[in-house]
BALOBA-1460 file (C-alpha; in Angstrom, 3 decimals):
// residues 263
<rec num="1" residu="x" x="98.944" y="102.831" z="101.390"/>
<rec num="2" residu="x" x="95.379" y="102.222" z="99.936"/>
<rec num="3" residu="x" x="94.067" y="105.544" z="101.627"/>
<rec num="4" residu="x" x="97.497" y="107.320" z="99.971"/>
<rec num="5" residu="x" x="96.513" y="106.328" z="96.595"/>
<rec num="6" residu="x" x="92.543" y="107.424" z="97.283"/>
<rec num="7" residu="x" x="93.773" y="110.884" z="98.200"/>
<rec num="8" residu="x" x="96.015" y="110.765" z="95.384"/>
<rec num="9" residu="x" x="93.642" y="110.299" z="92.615"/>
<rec num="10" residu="x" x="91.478" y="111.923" z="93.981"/>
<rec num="11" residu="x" x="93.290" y="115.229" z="94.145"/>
<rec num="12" residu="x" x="93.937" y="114.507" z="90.513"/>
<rec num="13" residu="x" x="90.705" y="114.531" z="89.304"/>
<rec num="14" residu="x" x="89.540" y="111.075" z="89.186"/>
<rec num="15" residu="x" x="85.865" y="111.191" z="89.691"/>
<rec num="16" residu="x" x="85.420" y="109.285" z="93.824"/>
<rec num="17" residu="x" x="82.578" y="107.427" z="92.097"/>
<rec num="18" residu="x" x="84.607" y="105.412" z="89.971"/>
<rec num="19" residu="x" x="86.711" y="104.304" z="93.021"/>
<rec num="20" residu="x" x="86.100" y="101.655" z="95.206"/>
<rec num="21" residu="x" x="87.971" y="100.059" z="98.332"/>
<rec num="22" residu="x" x="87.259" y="96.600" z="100.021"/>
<rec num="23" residu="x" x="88.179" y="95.744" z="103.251"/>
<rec num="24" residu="x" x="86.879" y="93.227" z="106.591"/>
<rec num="25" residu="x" x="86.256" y="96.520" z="108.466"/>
<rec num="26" residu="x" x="82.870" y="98.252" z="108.123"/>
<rec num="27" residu="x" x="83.929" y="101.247" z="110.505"/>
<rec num="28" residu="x" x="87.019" y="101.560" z="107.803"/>
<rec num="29" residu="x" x="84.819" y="101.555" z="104.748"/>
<rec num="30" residu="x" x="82.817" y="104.267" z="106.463"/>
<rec num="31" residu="x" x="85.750" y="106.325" z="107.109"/>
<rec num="32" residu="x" x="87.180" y="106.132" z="103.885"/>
<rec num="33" residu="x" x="83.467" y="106.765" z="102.077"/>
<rec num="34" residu="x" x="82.696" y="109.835" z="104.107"/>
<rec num="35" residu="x" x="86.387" y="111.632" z="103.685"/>
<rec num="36" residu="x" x="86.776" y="110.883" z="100.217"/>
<rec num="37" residu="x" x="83.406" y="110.348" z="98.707"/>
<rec num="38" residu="x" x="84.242" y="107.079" z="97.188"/>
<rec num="39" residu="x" x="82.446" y="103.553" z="97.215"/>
<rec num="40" residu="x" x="83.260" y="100.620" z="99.962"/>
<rec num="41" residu="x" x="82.102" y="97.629" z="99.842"/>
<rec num="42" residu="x" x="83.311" y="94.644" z="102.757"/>
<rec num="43" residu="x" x="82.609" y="92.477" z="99.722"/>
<rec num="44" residu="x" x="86.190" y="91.719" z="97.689"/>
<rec num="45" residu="x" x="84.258" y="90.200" z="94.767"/>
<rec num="46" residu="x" x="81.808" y="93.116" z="94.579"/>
<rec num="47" residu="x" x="84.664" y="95.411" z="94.143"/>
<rec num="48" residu="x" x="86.208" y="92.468" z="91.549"/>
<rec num="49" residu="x" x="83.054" y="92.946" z="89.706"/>
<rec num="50" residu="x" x="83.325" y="96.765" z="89.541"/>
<rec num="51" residu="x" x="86.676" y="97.121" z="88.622"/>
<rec num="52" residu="x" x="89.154" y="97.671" z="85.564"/>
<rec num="53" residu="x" x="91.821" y="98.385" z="87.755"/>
<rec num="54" residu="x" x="92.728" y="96.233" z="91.428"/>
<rec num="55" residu="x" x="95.283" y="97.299" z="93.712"/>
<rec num="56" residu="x" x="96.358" y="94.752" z="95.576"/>
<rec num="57" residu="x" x="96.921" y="96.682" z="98.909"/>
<rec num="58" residu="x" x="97.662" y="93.744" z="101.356"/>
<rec num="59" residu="x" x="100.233" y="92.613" z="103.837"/>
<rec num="60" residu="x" x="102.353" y="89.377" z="101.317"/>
<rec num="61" residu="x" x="101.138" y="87.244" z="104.370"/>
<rec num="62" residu="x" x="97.684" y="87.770" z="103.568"/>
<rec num="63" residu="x" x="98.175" y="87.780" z="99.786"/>
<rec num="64" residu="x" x="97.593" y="84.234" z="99.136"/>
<rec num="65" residu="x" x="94.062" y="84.302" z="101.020"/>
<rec num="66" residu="x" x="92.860" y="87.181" z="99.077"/>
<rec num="67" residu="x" x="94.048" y="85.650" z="95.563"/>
<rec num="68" residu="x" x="92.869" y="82.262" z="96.831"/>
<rec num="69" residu="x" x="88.851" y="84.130" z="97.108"/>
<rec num="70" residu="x" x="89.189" y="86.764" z="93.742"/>
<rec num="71" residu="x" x="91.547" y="84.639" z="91.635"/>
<rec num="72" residu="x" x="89.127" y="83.095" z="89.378"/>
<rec num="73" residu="x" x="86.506" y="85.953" z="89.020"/>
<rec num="74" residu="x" x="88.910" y="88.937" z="88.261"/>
<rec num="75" residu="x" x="87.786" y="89.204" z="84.441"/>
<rec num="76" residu="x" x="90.165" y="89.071" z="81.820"/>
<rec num="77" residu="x" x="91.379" y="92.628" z="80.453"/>
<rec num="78" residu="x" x="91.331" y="93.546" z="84.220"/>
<rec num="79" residu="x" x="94.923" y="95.234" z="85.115"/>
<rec num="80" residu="x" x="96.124" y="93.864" z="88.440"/>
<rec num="81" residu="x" x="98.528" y="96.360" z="90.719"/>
<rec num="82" residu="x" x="100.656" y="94.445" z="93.592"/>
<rec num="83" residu="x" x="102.213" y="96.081" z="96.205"/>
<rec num="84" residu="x" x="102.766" y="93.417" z="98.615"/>
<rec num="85" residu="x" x="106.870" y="93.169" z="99.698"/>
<rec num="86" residu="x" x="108.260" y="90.310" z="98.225"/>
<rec num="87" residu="x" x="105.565" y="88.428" z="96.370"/>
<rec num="88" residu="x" x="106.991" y="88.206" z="92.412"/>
<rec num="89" residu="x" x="105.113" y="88.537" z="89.737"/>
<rec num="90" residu="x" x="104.546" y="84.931" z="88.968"/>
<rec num="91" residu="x" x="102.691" y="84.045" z="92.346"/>
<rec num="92" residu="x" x="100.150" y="86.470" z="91.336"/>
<rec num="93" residu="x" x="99.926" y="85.331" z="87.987"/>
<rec num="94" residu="x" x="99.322" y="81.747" z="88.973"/>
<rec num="95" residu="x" x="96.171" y="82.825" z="90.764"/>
<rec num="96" residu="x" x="94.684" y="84.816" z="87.539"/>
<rec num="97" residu="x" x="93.067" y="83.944" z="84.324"/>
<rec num="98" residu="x" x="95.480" y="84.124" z="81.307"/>
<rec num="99" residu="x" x="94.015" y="87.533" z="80.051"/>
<rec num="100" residu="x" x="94.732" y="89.440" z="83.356"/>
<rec num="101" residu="x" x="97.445" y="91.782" z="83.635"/>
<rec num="102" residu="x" x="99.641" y="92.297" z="86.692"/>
<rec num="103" residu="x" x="102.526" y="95.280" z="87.989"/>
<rec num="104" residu="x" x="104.128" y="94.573" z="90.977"/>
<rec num="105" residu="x" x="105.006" y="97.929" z="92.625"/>
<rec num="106" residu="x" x="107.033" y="98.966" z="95.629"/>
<rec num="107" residu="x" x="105.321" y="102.671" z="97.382"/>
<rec num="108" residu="x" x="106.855" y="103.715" z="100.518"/>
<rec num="109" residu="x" x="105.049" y="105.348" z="103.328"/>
<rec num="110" residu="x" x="105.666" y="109.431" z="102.330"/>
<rec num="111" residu="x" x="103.188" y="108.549" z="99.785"/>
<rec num="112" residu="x" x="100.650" y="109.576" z="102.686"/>
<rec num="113" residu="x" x="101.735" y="113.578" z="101.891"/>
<rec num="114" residu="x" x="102.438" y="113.089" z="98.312"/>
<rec num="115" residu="x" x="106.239" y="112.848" z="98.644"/>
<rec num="116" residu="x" x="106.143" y="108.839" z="97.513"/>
<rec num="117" residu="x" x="109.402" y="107.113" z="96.159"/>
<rec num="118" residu="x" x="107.364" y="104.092" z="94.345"/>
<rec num="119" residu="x" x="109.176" y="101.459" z="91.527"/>
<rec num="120" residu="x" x="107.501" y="99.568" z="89.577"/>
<rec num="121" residu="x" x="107.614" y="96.267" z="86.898"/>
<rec num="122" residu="x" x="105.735" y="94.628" z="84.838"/>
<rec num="123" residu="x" x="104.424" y="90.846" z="84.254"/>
<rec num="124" residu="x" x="104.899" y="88.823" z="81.277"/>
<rec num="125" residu="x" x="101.152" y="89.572" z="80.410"/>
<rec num="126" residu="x" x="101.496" y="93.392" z="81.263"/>
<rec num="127" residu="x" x="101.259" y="96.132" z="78.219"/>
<rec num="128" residu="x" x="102.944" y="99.136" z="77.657"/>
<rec num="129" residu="x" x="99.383" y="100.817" z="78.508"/>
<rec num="130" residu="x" x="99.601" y="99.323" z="81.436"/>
<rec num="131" residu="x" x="102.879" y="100.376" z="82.710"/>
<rec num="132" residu="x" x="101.783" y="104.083" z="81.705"/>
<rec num="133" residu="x" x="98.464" y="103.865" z="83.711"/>
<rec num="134" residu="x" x="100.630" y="102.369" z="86.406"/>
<rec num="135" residu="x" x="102.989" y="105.398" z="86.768"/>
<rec num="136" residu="x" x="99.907" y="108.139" z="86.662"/>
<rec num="137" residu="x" x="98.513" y="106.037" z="89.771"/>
<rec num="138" residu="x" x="101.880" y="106.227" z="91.643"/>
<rec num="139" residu="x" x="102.671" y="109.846" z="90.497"/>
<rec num="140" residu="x" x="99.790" y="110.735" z="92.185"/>
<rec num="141" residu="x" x="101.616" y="110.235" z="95.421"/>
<rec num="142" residu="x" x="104.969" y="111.480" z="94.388"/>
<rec num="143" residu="x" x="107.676" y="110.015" z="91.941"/>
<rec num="144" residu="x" x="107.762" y="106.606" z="89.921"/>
<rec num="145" residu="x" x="110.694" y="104.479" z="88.665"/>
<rec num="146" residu="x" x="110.232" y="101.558" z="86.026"/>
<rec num="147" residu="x" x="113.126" y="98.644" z="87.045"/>
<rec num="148" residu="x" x="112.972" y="95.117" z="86.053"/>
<rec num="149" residu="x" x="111.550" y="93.051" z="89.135"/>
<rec num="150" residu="x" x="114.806" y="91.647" z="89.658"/>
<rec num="151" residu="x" x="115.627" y="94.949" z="91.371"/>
<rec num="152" residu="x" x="112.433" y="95.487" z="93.387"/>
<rec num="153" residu="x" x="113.773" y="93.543" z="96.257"/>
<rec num="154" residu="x" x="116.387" y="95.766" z="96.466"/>
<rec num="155" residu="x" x="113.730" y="98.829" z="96.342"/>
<rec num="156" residu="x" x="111.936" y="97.379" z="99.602"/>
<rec num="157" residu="x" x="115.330" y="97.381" z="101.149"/>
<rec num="158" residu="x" x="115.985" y="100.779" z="100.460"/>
<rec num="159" residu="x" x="113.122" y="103.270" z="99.652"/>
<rec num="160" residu="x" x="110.374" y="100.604" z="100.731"/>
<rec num="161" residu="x" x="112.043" y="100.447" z="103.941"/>
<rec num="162" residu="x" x="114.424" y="103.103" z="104.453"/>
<rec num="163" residu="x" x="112.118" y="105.613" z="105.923"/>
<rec num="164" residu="x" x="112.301" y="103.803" z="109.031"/>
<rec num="165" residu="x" x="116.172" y="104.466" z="108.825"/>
<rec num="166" residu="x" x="115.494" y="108.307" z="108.555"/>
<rec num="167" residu="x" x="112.945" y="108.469" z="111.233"/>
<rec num="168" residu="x" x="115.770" y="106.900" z="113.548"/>
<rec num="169" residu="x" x="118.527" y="109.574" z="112.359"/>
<rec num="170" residu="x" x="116.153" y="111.774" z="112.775"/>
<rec num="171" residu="x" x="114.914" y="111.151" z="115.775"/>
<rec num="172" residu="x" x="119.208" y="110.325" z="117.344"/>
<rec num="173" residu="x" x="119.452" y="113.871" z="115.575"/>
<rec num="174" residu="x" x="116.658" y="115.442" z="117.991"/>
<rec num="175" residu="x" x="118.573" y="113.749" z="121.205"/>
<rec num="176" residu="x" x="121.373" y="115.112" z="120.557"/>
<rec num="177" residu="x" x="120.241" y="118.657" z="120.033"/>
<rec num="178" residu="x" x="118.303" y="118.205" z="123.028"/>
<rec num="179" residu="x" x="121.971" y="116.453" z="124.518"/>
<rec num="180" residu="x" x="123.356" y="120.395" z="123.281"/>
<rec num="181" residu="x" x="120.702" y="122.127" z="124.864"/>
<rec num="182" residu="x" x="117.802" y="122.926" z="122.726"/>
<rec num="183" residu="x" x="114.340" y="122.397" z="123.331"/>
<rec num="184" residu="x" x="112.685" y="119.012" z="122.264"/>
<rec num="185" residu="x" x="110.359" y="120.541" z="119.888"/>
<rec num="186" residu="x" x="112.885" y="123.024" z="118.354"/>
<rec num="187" residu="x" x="115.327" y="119.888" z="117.995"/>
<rec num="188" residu="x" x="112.892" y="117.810" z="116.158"/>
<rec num="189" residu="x" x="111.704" y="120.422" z="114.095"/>
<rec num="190" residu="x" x="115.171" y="121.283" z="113.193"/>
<rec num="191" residu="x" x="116.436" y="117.952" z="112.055"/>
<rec num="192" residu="x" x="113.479" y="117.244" z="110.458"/>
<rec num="193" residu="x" x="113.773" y="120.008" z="108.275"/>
<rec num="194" residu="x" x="117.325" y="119.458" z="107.752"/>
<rec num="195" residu="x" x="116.531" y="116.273" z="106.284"/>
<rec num="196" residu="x" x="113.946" y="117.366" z="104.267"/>
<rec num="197" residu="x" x="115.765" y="120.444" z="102.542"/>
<rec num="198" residu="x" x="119.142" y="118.253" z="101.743"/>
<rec num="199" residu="x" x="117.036" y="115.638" z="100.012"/>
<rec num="200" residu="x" x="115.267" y="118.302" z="98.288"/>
<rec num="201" residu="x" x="118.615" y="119.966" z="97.374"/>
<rec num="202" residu="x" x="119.924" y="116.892" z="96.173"/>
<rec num="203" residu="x" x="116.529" y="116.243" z="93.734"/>
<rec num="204" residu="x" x="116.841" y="119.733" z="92.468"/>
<rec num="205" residu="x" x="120.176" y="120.286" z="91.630"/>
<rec num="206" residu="x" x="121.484" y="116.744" z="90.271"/>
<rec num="207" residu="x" x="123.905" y="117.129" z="92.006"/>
<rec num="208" residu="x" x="126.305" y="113.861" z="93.315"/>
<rec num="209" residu="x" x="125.543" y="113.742" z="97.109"/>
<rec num="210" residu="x" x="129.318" y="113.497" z="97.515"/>
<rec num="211" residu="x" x="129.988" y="116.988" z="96.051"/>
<rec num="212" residu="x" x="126.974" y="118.586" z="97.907"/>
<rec num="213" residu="x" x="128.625" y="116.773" z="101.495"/>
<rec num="214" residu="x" x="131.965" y="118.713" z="100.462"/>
<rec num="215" residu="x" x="130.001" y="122.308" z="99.613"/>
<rec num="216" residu="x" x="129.110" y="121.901" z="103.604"/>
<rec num="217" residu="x" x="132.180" y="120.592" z="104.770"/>
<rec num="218" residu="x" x="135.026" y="123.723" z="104.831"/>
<rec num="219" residu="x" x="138.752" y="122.926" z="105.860"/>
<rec num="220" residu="x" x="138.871" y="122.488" z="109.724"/>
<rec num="221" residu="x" x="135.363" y="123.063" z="109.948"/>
<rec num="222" residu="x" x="132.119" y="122.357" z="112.145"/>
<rec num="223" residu="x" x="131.021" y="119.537" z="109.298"/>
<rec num="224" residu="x" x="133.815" y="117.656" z="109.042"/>
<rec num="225" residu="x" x="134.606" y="116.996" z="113.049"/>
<rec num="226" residu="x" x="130.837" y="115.761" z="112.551"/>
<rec num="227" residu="x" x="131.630" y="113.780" z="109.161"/>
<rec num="228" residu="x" x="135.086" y="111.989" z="110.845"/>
<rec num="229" residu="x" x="133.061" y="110.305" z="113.926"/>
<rec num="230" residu="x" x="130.373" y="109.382" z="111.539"/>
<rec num="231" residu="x" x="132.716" y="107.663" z="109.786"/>
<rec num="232" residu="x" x="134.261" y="106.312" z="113.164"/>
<rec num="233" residu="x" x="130.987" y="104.873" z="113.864"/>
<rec num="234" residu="x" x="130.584" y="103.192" z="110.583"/>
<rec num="235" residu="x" x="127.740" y="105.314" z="109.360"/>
<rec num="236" residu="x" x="127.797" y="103.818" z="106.355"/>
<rec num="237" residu="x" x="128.721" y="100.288" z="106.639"/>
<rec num="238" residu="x" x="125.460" y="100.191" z="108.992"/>
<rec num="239" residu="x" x="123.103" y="101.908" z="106.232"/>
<rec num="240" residu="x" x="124.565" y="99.533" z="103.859"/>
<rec num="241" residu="x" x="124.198" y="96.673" z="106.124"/>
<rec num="242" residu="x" x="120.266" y="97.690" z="107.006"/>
<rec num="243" residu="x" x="119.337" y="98.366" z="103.549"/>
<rec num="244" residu="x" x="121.058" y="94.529" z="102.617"/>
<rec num="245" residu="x" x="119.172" y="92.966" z="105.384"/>
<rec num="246" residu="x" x="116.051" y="94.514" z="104.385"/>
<rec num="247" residu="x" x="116.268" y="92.834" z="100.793"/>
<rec num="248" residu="x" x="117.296" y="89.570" z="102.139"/>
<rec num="249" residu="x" x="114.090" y="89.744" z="104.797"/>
<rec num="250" residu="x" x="111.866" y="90.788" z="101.338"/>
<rec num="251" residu="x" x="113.456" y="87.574" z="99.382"/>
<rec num="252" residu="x" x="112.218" y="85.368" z="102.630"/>
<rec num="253" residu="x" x="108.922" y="87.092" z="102.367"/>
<rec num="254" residu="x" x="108.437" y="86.162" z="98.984"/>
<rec num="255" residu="x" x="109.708" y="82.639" z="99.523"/>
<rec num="256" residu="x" x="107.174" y="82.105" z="102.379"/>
<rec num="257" residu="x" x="104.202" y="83.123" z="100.273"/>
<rec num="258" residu="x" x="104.854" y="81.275" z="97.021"/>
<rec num="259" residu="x" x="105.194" y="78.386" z="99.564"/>
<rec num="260" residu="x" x="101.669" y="79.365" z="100.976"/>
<rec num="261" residu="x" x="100.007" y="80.146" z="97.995"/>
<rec num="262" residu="x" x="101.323" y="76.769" z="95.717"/>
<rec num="263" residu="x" x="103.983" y="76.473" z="93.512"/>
């Protein structure tokens, strides 16, 4: 996610000079310096000491460590960025001086080619400045939301998480063109694309996904044999039921590192 929102920026017009990234692995660093021009440092509080902005860009099992070393020398007016699942606001806070800012944001992995779904909320410290700066970092790598952070649990169960659930249709899509007698490659590439152009139909046009579903489906059609075993199958009692247990697995998360980090 931290190399998504280099290339982001970057392809924006930030200048690579005023970026930096931190991380334990030289080899990493080296990579990230020599394909996008920007500083590295293995050094977290060298980067803390460079830095307006800090996106924290960590597993929420390792969050606590990495707060635990920077907490106390982020300067105040700094504007700190979360993204780990599951860790609120407040944990983060805890860790800072009162004069640091934090958002707690939820990316997903398309942010890699731009095509992001990211939401985002602010802390009791946070301005409106901040939520603005927030959403051209995100943008960068595809669309933002602003949502209380009440609702970002929910986000990680659904756009945090759910492109694992697409890969999988995708992927039970392929098999069973390949089950019908089409290539491997041509299947894939096929439901792939299928995928991609209804989401980008439904984006474009507005449209409920309910009415486009019945603009495909024609009276004793091809669409709706398809639709009627979905349905058999429970479809979407199972999407439903991933995208609940994804939230409930985020709530643990967040549990397990305020318990970690100190309450």
């Amino acid at each position: 996610m931290a190399e998504a929102l280099i290339r982001g920026l970057i392809q924006t017009e930030v200048p690579p000079g005023s970026v930096w990234a931190s991380g334990p692995r030289r080899e990493r660093l080296d990579e990230l310096h020599e394909r996008f021009g920007i500083r590295a440092t293995e050094d977290n509080l060298e980067l803390v000491a460079s830095s307006q902005v800090i996106v924290l860009s960590v597993k929420p099992q390792i969050l606590p460590t990495v707060l635990a070393e920077i907490g106390e020398r982020v300067p105040e007016g700094t504007l700190v960025i979360s993204v780990a699942a599951g860790v609120p606001i407040a944990t983060v806070e805890r860790h800072l001086a009162p004069g640091v800012r934090v958002i707690r944001a939820m990316p997903n992995t398309p942010a890699l080619v731009a095509a992001g779904a990211t939401a985002i909320a602010r802390g009791s410290r946070a301005t409106a400045d901040d939520l603005a700066l927030s959403r051209f970092i995100f943008d960068a790598v595809g669309i933002t939301a602003v949502l209380d952070e009440g609702q970002l649990d929910a986000v990680t169960g659904l756009s945090g998480s759910g492109p694992a659930y697409v890969f999988l249709m995708i992927d039970a899509l392929a098999d069973a063109g390949v089950k019908m007698g089409l290539s491997r490659r041509n299947a894939g590439l096929l439901a792939a694309q299928t995928v991609v152009g209804a989401g980008k139909l439904l984006l474009e046009t507005d449209e409920h996904p309910g009415r486009l579903k019945d603009m495909v489906t024609s009276p004793g059609g091809t669409a709706i044999a398809g639709l009627h075993t979905l349905e058999a199958g429970g479809l979407r009692t199972t999407l439903m039921n991933a995208v609940e247990a994804a939230t409930a697995r985020a709530r643990e998360l967040g549990r397990a590192s305020e318990d970690k980090g100190g309450t």
